[in-house]
N, C-alpha and C positions, 0 to 999 in steps of 0.2 A: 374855669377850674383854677384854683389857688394853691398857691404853698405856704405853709402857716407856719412861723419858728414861735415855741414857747420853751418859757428859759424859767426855773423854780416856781414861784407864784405869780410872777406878772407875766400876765399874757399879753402880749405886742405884737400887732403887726407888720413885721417888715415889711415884704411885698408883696401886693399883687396882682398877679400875671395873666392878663385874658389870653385864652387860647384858643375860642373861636369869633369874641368882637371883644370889642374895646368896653372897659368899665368905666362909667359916668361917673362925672362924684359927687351923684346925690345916692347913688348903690353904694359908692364907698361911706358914703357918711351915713349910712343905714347899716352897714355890716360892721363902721365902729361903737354904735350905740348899741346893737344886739353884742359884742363881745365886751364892754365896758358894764353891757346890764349883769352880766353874768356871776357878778360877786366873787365867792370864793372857789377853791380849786375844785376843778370836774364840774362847773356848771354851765356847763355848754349847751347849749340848748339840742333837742332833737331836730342834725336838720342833715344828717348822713353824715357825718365827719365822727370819730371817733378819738376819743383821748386816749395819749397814749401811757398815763400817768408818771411819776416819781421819777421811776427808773427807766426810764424810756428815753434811749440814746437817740443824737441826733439822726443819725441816719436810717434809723427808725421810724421816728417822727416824720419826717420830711417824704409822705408816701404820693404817689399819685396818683388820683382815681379815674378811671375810664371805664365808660361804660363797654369796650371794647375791650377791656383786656381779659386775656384767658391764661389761667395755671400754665404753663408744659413745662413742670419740675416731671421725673421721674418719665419711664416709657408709658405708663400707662396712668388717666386719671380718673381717680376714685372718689366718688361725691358719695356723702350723707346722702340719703332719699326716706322718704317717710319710710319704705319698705323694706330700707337695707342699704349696704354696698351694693354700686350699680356701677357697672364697667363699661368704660366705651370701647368701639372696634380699631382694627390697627385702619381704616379709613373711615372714622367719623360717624358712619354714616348710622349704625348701630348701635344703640344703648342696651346692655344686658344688665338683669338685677339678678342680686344672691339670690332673692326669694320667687316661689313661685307665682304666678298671678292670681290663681282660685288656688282654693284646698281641696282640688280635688284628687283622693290619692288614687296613685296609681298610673296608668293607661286615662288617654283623656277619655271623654266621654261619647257614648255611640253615635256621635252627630251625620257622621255617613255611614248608612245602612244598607248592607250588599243587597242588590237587589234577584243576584243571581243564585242556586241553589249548587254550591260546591260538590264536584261530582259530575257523573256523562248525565247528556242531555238525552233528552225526551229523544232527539231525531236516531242520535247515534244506540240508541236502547233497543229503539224497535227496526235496525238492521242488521244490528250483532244477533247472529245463529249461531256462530263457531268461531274458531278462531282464526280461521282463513278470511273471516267478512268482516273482522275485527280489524284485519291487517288491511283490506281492500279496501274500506273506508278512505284510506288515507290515498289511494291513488284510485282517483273515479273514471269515472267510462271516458271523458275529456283526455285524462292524461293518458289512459291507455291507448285511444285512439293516437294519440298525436306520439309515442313509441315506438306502434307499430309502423304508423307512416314513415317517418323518418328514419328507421331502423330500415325498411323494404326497398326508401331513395336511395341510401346508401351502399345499400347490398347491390341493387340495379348499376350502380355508377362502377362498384368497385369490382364486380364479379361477372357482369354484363348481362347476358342472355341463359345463363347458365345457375341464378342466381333461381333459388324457391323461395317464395313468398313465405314470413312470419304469422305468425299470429300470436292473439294474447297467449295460448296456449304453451306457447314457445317460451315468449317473454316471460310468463310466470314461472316456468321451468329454469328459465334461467336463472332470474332473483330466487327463486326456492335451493338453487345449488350455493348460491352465494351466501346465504344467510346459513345453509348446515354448515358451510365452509367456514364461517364465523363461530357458530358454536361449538364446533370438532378443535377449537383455536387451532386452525389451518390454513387462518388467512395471507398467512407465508410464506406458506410450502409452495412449491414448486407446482405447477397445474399435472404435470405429467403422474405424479408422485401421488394425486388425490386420484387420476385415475390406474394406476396400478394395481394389480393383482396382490403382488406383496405387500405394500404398503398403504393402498389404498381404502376407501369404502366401497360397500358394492351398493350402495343407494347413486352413485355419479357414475358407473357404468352402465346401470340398469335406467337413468333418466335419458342418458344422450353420449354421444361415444366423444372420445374426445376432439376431434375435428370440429362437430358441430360448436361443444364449448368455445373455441377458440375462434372461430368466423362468427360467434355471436359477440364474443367481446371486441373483433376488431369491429366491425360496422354498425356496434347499437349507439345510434343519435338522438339528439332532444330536439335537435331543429334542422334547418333548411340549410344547408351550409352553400349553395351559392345565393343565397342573400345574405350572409352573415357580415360581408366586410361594412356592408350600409347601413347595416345596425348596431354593428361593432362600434362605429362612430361616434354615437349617443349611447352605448349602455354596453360598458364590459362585462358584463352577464348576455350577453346575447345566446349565446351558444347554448344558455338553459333555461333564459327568463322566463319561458312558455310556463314550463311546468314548476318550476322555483312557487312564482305567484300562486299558482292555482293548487300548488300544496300549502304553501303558507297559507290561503285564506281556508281553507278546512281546517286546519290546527284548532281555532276556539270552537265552531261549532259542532266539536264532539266532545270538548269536556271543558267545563267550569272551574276553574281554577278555588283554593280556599281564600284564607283569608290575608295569610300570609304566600309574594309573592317575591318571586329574587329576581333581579338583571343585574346579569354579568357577562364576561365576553368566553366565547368559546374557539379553538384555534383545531383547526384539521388539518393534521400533517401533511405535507404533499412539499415538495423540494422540485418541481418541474419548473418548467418555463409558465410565469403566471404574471401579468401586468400587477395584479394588487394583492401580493403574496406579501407576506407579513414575518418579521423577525420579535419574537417576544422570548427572552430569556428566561423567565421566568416558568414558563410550560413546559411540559417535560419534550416535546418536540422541536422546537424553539422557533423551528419553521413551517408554516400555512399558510389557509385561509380564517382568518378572523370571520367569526361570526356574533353578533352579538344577538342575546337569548333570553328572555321570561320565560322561567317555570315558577311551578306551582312548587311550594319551598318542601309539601310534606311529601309528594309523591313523583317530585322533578316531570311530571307532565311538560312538556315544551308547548306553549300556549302559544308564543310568538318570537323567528327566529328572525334575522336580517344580516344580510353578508355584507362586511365593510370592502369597501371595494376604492379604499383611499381618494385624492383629490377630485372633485368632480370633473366632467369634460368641459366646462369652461376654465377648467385651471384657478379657480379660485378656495381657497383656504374655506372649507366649513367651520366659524365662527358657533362657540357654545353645544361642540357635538358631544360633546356630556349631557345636557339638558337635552337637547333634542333625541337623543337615544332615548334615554329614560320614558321620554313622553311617546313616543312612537310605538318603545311597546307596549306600553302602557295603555295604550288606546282602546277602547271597550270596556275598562274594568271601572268599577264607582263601589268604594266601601271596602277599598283593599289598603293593605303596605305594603310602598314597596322595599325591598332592604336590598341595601347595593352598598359598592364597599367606597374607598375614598378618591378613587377617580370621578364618579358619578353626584357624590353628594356633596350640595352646597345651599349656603340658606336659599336664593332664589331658586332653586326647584326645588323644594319644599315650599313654596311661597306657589310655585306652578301646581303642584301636585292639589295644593287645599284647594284652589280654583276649579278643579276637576272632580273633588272629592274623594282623593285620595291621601295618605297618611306617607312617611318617610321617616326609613330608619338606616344610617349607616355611619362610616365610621368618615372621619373630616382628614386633610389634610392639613400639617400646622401655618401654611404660606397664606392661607385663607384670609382674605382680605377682612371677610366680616367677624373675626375670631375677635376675643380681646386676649393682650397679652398677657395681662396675669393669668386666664388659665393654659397656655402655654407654655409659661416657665416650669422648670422643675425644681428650681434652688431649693432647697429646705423645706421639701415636703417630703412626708414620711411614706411608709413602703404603703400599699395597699390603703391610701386615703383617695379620696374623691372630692371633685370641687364641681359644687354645679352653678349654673346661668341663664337666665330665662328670659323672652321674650314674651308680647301674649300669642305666638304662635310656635314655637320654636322652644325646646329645651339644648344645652349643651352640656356636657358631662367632660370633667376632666380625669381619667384614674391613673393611678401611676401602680402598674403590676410589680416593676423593681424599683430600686432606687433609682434615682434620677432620671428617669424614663416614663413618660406615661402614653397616652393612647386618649385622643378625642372622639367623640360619638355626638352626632346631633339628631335628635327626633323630633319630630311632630303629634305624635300620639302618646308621649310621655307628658305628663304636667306634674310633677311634682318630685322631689329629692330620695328616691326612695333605696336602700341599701340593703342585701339581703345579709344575714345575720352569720355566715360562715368565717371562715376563720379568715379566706382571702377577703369578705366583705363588698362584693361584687355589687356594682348597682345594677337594677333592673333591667335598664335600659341596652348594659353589655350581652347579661345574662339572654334578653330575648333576640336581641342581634346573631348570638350563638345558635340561640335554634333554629333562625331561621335563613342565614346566612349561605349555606350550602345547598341551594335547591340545586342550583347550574352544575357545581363542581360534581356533585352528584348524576347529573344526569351525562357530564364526559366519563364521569368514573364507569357506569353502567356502562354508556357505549364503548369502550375500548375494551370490555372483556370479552365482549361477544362481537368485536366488530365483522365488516362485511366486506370491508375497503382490503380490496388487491390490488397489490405494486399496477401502477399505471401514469405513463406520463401525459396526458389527458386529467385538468385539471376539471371539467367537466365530469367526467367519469368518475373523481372523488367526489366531487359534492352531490354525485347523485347516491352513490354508495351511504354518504352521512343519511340523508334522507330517508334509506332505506332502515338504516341501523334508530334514528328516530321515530322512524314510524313504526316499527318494532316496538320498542319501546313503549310506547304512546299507546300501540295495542293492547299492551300486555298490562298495561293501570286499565286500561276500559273493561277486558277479560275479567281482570282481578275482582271488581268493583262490582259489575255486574251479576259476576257469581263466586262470591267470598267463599263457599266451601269448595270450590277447584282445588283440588291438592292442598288443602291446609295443614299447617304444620309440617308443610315440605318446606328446607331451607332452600331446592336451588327450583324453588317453581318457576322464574323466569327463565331458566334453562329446558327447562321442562316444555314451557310455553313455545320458545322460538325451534325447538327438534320439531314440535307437533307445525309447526307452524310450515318450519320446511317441506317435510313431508309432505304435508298437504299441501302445498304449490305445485310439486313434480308430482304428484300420482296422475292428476289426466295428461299427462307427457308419458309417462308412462306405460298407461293404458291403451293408449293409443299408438304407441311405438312399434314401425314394423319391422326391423331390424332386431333380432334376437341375439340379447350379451354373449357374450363366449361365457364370462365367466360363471363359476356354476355357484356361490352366492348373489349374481347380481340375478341367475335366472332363477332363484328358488324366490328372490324376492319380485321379480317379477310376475309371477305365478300365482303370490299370493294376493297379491294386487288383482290379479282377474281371477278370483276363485268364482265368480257364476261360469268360468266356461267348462269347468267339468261336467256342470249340470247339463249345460245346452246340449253340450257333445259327449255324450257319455264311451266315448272310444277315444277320449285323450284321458292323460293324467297330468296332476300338480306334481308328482314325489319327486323328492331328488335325482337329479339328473347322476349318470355316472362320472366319473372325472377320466376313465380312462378311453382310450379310441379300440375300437375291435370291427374287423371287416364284417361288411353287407353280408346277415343269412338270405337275402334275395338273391342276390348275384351270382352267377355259374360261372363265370369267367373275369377275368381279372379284377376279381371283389376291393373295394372298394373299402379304408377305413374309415368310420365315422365316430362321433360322441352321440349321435341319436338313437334315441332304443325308441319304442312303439309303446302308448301307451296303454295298449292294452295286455300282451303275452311279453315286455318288457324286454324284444330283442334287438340288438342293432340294426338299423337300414338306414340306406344313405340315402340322400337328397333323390335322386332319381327315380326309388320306388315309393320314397314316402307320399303322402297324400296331404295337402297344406288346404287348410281351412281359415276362410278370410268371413270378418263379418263387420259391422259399423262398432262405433263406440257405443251407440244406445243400444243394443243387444248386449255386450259386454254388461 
């Protein structure tokens, strides 16, 4: 490598400087015969050196070549490319061009092709009857069994020999009170207060009196709790894993998600004693359980849910649980987007996702190592402009909604610059992020208007409540689906949905209940509930009871006041002369 001084028209060589061997001086006497051939001024031969002509100051002139040397004027370096300005990333490692790769407009092209048909499946079609087998889907003969077990160990340890066996019957009674309790938004109130006379409903005094409610919520378990400290060891979900799993894996196999698909994280209130209980300021609770959730973006289906349950039990840091979430719930699906917001999204999982055959769309963080700075800055760009960059897999969009503020977006199913024509001038890529962005938030929104979750400090006991309010939920898209003219044109049909839904949990508790309400709505609803027993016995009746007490016309001596009349000449007689008529549930 040399330094060359030229001085008006005589070119001379001062000196020259080897700087990786020494120059011979038969090279030197060959590079003074090539610059004396040279004639006049700027005839230098083609041999990589450039002149620097007239007015070209010494310090100028005097440059160094290395085939090693690189620009880093300015934060960011910008090369001519045959295609365009092409940006590098704030590490290197990424080249973005202005321009797109194809011209293809729009959304890329349908290279992954869902193989699945969006909407309930085939299995879940032909075991929907009603909407109680809609809801029963979601907890199968497995989970009910293992309810009732664990519910019957419990009752046995804590009440001893005095303790009546459960059954499902029970159990669905129970969840059938919890869920009207949620639609009455009574999830609140006081338990005493739902079974009141004043205050109350007469569907909860006419299901089970209030004792039973309350020795059902203290002793209903999901597991074995003297093996729990030995499992507790390896998985702080112990306490519910049984059934957590075996609901989560029915999630996908009764509905198909579309095309578009959202993960986001969900947080369920609960302020108890909880190892991996979670503080997010941002939620309206601020304290829970973190759950993280794939739904289906147009109908918040919950496809696949997963509870963070923080550090693992070896104590080490899960590295990349951004990417690993995404793919986790993501598992099954081929010919989908996913659209997640800027915790979740980074070019390598979109690099993960195409492996898999799926698309990625959400909103970037600006620290992003693969970003380039120029569309991060906002100096001097104007209100509602946009600045795009492109990979051949990978789009990024910069838009600035006010001044000096914008908002990054990276996709994978975008290939090309496209802006819609409104006055804010939105590009595509926000505009469809928008629609589909809210599957999750959507599906907390749903569940906390009708939720099921009563004050409890059993942190167990809320995540099974969630479960129940999603699988609700979940029901009531497969009900929809399945029979679109259900209430159409009714605004609060999921209201509609989950009353009918209650109901029909308590009616065989009801039916069966041999304990008769005091009060005289819970017994005229009682009544109607066994209206075949007028038929059977045609010397009873359904009509309304009296409200007032008036003594036994049986009785000659120290009569007796009752609220029972006979149902046939409709006069009072007490408990002693009446005549009590018992028979199965299948006669009923």
């Amino acid at each position: 490598m040399a330094f060359i001084k030229q001085e008006s028209e005589d070119i001379k060589i001062e000196e020259v400087f080897s700087v990786r061997h020494e120059e011979t001086e038969e090279q030197t006497a060959e590079l003074d015969i090539l610059l004396d051939s040279s004639g006049e001024e700027g005839g230098l031969p083609d041999c990589g050196l450039e002149s620097s002509g007239d007015q070209g100051s010494e310090s100028d002139s005097q440059t160094e070549f290395d085939q090693d040397y690189e620009d880093t004027d300015g934060e960011d370096s910008e090369e001519e490319d045959p295609g365009g300005v092409s940006y590098a990333s704030k590490n290197g490692e990424i080249v973005w061009t202005a321009t797109a790769p194809t011209q293809t407009p729009g959304r890329a092209p349908d290279e992954h092709v869902m193989r699945m048909t969006p909407g309930p499946t085939r299995y879940a079609c032909s075991l929907v009857e009603n909407i109680r087998s809609a809801f029963e889907l979601f907890i199968p003969e497995e989970t009910q069994k293992t309810l009732i077990d664990m519910t019957n160990l419990e009752g046995k340890r804590v009440y001893g020999e005095s303790w009546k066996a459960v059954d499902w019957v029970d159990l669905q009674a129970y969840i059938g009170l919890l869920l009207l309790a949620g639609v009455y938004r009574s999830h609140n109130e006081a338990t005493r207060s739902l079974w009141s006379a004043d205050t109350g409903r007469a569907i909860f005094r006419a299901t089970m009196s209030l004792g039973a409610f309350e020795i059902m919520t203290r002793v209903i378990r999901f597991d074995n709790r003297d093996t729990r400290p030995d499992r507790w060891r390896d998985d702080k979900l112990a306490a519910i894993r049984n059934i957590w799993d075996t609901w989560v894996e029915n999630l996908p196999k009764m509905y198909h998600p579309g095309q578009e698909v959202t993960v986001d994280e969900c947080l369920v209130p609960f302020r108890g004693r909880c190892s991996f209980k979670q503080y997010m300021p941002s939620k309206p609770a601020r304290y829970g359980i973190k759950i993280w959730a794939a739904c289906d973006a147009k109908t918040s289906y919950a496809y696949n849910l997963q509870i963070y349950t923080g550090k693992p039990a070896n104590g080490q840091r899960d590295e990349n649980l951004a990417m690993r979430v995404v793919l986790d719930m993501s598992a099954g699906l081929q010919g989908h987007t996913i659209t997640c917001d800027n915790y979740f999204t980074s070019y390598a999982l979109g690099q993960e996702l195409l492996k898999r055959k799926l698309g990625m769309l959400g909103t970037v963080r600006k620290n992003k190592p693969e970003l380039p700075s120029a569309l991060v800055k906002t100096r001097g760009r104007e209100k509602f402009s946009s600045v795009f960059a492109f990979t051949s897999t990978h789009t990024l969009v910069s838009y600035c909604p006010k001044t000096n503020k914008n908002v990054l977006l990276m996709s994978t199913v975008h290939k090309k610059a496209t802006v819609s024509t409104g006055e804010e001038r939105r590009p595509d890529v926000i505009l469809d992020y928008n629609k589909t962005k809210g599957g999750v938030d959507s599906l907390d929104q749903m569940v906390a208007a009708y939720t099921c979750k009563r004050k409890s400090n059993r942190w167990p006991m809320v995540v099974f409540s969630n479960m129940l309010d999603v699988s609700a939920l979940n029901a009531f898209v497969l009900w929809s689906e399945i029979n679109p003219a259900w209430n159409a044109g009714k605004t609060l049909r999921r209201r509609i949905f989950l009353e009918e839904l209650g109901k029909a949990l308590v009616s065989p508790q009801i039916e069966r209940r041999k304990g008769v309400p005091r009060g005289a709505a819970s017994l005229r609803m009682l009544n109607q509930i066994r209206q075949p027993y007028s038929d059977v016995f045609p010397g009873t009746s359904t009509a309304t009871p009296p409200t007032k007490r008036k003594r036994c016309h049986v009785c000659t001596s120290n009569r007796k006041k009752t609220s029972t009349v006979c149902g046939k000449c409709r006069e009072y007689i007490c408990k002693e002369h009446s005549v009590t008529i018992t028979f199965c549930h299948k006669c009923m």
